[in-house]
N, C-alpha and C positions, 0 to 999 in steps of 0.2 A: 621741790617735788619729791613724791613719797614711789614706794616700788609700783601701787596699783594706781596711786592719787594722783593726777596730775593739776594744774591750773584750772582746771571745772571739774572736778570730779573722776571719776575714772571713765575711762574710753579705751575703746579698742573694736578689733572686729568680733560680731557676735558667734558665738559658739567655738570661739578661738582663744583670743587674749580675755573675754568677756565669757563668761560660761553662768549657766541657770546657778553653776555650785559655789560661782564666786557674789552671786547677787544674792544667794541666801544667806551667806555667813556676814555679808553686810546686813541683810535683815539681821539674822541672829543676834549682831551687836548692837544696834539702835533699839531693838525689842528689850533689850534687856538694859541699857544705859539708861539713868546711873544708879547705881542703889540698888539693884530688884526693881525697882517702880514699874510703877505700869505706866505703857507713854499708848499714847495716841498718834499715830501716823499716819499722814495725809498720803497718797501718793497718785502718781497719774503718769502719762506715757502721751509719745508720739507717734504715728502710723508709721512707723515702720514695723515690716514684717515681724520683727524679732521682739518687738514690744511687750506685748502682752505675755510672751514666754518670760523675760527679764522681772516684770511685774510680779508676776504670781510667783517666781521662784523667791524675789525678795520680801515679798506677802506672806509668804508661807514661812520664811525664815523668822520675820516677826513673830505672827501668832506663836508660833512654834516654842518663843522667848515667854512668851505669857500675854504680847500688846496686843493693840487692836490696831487694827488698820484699814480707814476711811479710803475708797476709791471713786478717784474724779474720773476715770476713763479716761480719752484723748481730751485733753487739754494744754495750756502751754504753759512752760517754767514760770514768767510771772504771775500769774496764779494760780502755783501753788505758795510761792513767797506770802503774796498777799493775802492765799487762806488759810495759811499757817498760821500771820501774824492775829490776825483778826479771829481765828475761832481758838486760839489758845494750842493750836497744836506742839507736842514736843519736839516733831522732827516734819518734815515734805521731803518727798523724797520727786524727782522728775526721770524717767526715763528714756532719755534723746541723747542724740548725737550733735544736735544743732544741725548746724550746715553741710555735717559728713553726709557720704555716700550712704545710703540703704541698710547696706553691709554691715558697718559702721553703729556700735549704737552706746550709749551710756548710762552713769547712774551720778546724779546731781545730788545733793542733798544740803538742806538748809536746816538749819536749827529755829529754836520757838520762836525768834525776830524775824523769821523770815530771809535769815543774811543768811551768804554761803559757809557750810560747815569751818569750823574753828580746825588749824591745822594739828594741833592737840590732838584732837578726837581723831582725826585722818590719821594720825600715827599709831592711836590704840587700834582702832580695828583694823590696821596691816598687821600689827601683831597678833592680832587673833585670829586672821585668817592665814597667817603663816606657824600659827603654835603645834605642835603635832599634839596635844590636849587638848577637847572643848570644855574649859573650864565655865561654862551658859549652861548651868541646866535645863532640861525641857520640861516644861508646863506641861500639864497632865489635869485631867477630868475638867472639870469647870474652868481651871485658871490657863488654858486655851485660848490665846484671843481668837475674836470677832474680826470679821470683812466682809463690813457692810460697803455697797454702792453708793455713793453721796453725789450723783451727778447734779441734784439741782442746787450744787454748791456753785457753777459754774455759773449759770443764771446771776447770783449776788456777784459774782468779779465784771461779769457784761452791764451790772448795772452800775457799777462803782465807775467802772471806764465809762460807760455814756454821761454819768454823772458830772463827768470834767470836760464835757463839750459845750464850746460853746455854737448851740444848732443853729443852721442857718446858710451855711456854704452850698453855692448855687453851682458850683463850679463843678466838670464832671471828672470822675475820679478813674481811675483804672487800680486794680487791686490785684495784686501775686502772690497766695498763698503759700508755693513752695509744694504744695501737698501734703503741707504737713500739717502740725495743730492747728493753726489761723484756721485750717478749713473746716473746723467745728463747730466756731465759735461766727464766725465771719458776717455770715446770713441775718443772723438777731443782730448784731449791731449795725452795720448800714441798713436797717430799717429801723431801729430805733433813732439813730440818728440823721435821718430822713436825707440820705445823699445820694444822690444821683450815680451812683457807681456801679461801672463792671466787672465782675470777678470773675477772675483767670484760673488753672493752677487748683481747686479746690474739688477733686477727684481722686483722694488719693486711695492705691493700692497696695500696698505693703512696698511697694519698689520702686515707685516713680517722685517718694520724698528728694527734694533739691535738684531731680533731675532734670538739666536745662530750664530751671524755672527758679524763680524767689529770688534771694535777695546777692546770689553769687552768681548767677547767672541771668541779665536784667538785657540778654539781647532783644527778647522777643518784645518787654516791653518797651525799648528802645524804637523799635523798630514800627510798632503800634503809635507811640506819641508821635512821629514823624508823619504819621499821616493828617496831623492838625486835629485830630478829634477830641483829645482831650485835655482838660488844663493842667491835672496834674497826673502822677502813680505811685504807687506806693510797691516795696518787693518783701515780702519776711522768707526769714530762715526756716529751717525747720520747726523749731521750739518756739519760733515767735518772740523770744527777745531781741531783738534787732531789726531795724526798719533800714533801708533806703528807698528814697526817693527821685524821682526825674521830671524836668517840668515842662512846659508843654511843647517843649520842642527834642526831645527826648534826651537831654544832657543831664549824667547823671547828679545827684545829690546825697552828697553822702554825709557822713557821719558829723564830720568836720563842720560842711555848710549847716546841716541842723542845729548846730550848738551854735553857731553863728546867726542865722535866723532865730532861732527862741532867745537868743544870750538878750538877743538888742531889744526885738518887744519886751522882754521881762525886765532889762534896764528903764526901758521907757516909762514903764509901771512901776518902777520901784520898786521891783520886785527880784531882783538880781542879787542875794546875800553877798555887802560885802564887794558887790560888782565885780566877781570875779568867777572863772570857768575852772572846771577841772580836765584838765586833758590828757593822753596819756603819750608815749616816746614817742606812737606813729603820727600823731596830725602833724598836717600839713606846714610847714614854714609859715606857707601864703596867709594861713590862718591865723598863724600869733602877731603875723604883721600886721592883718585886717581889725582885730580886736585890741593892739597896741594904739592903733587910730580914732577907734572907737571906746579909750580908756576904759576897757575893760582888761583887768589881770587875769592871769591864768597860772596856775599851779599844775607841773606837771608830773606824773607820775610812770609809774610802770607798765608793758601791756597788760591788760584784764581786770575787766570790770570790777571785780571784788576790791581792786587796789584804788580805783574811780572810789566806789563807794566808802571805802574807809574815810580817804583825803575827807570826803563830803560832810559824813557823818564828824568826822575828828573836829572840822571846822566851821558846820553847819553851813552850810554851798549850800544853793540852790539846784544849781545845773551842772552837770560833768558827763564825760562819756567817751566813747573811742569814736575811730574813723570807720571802724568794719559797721555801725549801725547798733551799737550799745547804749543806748542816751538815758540816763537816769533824770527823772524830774524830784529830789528828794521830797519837797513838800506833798506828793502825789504816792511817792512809793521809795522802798528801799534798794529798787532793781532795777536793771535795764528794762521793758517794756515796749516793744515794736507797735503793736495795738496803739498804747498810750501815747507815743510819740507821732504816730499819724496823727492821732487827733488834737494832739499838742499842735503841729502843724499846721493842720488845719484851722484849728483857732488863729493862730499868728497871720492867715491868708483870708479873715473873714475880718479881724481885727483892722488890719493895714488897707483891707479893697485893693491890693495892689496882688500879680502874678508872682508866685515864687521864683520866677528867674527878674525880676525886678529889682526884690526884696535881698537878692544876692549879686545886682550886678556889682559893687565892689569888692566882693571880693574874689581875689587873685590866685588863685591853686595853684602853686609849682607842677610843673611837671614830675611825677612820682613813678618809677617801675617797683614793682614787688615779686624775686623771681625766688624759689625753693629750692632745695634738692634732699633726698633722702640721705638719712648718712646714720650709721648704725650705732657713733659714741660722739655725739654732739659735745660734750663736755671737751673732748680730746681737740676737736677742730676750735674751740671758740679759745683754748687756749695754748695754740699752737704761735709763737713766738714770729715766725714769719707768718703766718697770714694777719697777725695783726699788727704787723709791720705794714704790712701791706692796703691793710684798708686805713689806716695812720697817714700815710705815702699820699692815696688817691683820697681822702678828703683836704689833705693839703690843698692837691689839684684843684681844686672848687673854690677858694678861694672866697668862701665868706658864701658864696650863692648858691647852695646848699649843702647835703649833709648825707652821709652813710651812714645806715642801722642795720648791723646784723645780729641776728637773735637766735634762740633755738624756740623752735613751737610748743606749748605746754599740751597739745594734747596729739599730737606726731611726731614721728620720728625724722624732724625734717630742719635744716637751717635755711630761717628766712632772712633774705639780701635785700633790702629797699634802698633805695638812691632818689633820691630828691638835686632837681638840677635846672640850670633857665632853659634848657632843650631834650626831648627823650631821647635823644640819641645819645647825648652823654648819658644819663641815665641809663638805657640799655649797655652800653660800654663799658659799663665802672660795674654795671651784675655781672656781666658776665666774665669780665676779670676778673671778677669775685669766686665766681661759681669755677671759673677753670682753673683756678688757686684749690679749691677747694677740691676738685677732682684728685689733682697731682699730690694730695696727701692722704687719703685715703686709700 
């Protein structure tokens, strides 16, 4: 990770760690990268408050270089991926926090494949935004770029998505917007796709993105399934790359299970490259043991998507993705897609005639806690010589039946403690040894 860059792009809170004058010298440099050229840039935003201020100061940085720059409005990160790839853009740029608070906001950017920027490029423009020279000239008279509105570009990404449904699911749906992009887009598609569904969550106001609602916060729709009314739900994040799900009895489904339900209908089809998953350090034990039974392999990688997609791309996978609700379909797209993964879903439940808690009763999820703590030089605690005696010691303790992963956050200042274990109580007991380890060194 780079000083601004982190594992997605840069983050931070707006008008603090994130300021209009750090999103324009990121324009600056994509406006003007490579060459002089003149690039074309996509860009688009999530509801939150600070959105449209982050946009136009990194809009204006562009033109300012000499580019043009196409605006989707509110839409979500996977497309702009996929109208980067498909209208020949040189750069998309997304401004979200994902699943962060309000507060909280960012700048994503992908290059002309639509993939997440090359860490190269992340390096040159922290250097240009820390050079005390702006060696970018400014464009003057005519060689000004243009920013033009391109909303009904969104339209072609809702018909690509409806384009991969297989219509027909009778079953009734409940849907979580988050408040955030999903809820733009949301309305045209379950009428296109003719389903019976209620949506929640799709009101937003610059403040209430992820608040108690979407895909981190899945009480309410917990709490809704339990009343027997519906068969399945779906929750997005803010950005709408990530999907979970819970089935008709409010238990959730996550990241893990969805690669487990698509892995097997797309093995059944022959359609599994390779018959193998791409998964990353967090899934489940329960998981690799469910798809070791089910001979399908899995290659496992590091957390974040972008490291999902390489594996994929490197070895032509079909299917990969996290446990947080990142699921790439690569025949389909080169990102994670919440949208897409619903309806990926949904096919696989109209396919089988069978309930998504059916289609998963074998498989087994360990028990898993996930607890954090803030801590100011993550580097310093991860390689601190007793505490990693210490989580060495207590995975001993487990004895084969499961496993400790502690990490630092790529886009917080936070170290995350996960324990997988046959009971939550060991699992609770071995974080928080962790965490009160981690206390007494800092």
């Amino acid at each position: 990770m780079g000083k601004y860059f982190g594992t997605d792009g840069v983050r931070g809170v707006a008008n603090k760690e994130l300021t209009s004058n750090l999103a324009y010298k990121i324009g600056r440099f994509i406006g003007y990268f490579e060459n002089g050229r003149k690039n074309k840039v996509l860009i688009a935003r999530d509801t939150r408050l600070s959105g449209k201020q982050l946009a136009d100061a990194l809009g204006s940085g562009v033109t300012s270089s000499g580019s043009d720059v196409y605006d989707l409005g509110v839409s979500t990160t996977p497309s702009v991926s996929y109208l980067v790839q498909k209208h020949h853009f040189d750069f998309g740029v997304m401004i979200s926090a994902s699943h962060n608070p309000y507060y909280d906001n960012g700048i994503k950017i992908f290059n002309s494949k639509g993939e997440k920027l090359e860490s190269q490029i992340e390096d040159l423009i922290e250097q240009y935004i820390d050079s005390l020279v702006d060696t970018i000239p400014l464009a003057v008279n005519e060689n000004i770029g243009r920013y033009p509105e391109c909303n009904e570009l969104v339209d072609e990404y809702i018909n690509f998505l409806v384009s991969k449904a297989d219509k027909g699911y009778k079953g009734k749906v409940l849907i979580d917007c988050a408040n955030g992009s999903s809820s733009a887009l949301i309305n045209k598609i379950v009428e296109k796709l003719g389903l019976n569904a209620v949506i929640v969550n799709a009101e937003p106001n610059g403040i209430n993105i992820n608040d108690h609602c979407g895909s981190t916060h899945i009480e309410l729709l917990k709490s809704e399934l339990e009343k027997g009314v519906y068969d399945i739900a779906f929750a997005f994040d803010g950005d709408a790359d990530r999907c979970l799900a819970l089935d008709s009895k409010g238990n959730k489904v996550d990241g893990d299970a969805i690669m487990y339900l698509c892995g097997l209908n797309l093995k059944k089809h022959n359609k599994l490259a390779k018959d193998t998953i791409v998964l990353t350090v967090m899934s489940n034990i329960g998981l690799k043991i469910a798809l070791k039974e089910n001979n399908i392999n899995m290659v496992e990688v590091s957390v974040g998507d972008k490291y999902v997609q390489a594996e994929m791309k490197k070895n032509k996978f079909t299917l990969g993705g996290e446990q947080s609700g990142h699921i790439i379909f690569l025949d389909d797209m080169n990102t994670g897609d919440g949208l897409l993964t619903m309806i990926k879903v949904l096919n696989v439940l109209k396919d089988e005639d069978e309930s998504i808690d059916e289609l998963i009763r074998e498989l087994h999820i360990y028990p898993q806690m996930l607890k954090n703590m803030t801590v100011t030089n993550k580097e310093a605690i991860l390689s601190h010589q007793g505490f990693i005696a210490r989580i060495n010691e207590l995975s001993e303790s487990l004895k084969g039946e499961g496993r400790i992963l502690v990490r630092p956050s790529g886009t917080e200042p936070l170290i995350r403690v996960m324990c997988e274990a046959k009971t939550i109580e060991q699992c609770e007991a071995i974080c928080d040894d962790l965490l009160n380890y981690i206390s007494e060194i800092i």
